[in-house]
C-alpha angles and dihedrals in degrees: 000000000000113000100355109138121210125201140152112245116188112234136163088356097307132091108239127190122228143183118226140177144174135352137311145345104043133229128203124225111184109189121220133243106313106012142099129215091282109096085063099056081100090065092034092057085038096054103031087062090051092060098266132116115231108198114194114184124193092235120225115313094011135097114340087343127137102252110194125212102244125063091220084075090074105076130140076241092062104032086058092039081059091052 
């Protein structure tokens, strides 16, 4: 997608891909179960040309996100820690 810009940020101990675009403030998309940061690249182009900045991480153990191991590392704690 056009001007998206894609980067690793570390964040609660992982590194975490997200899509950005554009200037502040900033707006959050979290994506649902089984799903990237894709299905939001619509509000991302919408917002961004409105002055905002939309952000869409992968969330852990998707996309180009950090998964750990152990399935004790996919709590709601951590999800909103990530974000």
């Amino acid at each position: 997608m056009e001007g998206v810009e894609h980067r690793i940020v570390k964040v609660n101990g992982i590194n975490m891909h997200v899509a950005e675009k554009g200037a502040r403030p900033g707006l959050l998309f979290v994506h649902g179960f089984s799903e990237l940061w894709y299905p939001w690249r619509h509000q991302i182009a919408a917002l961004s040309s409105k002055g905002y900045r939309p952000v869409a991480p992968d969330l852990r153990g998707y996309g180009d996100t950090y998964s750990p191991d152990s399935v004790t590392c996919y709590t709601c704690f951590h999800i909103v820690g990530d974000l």
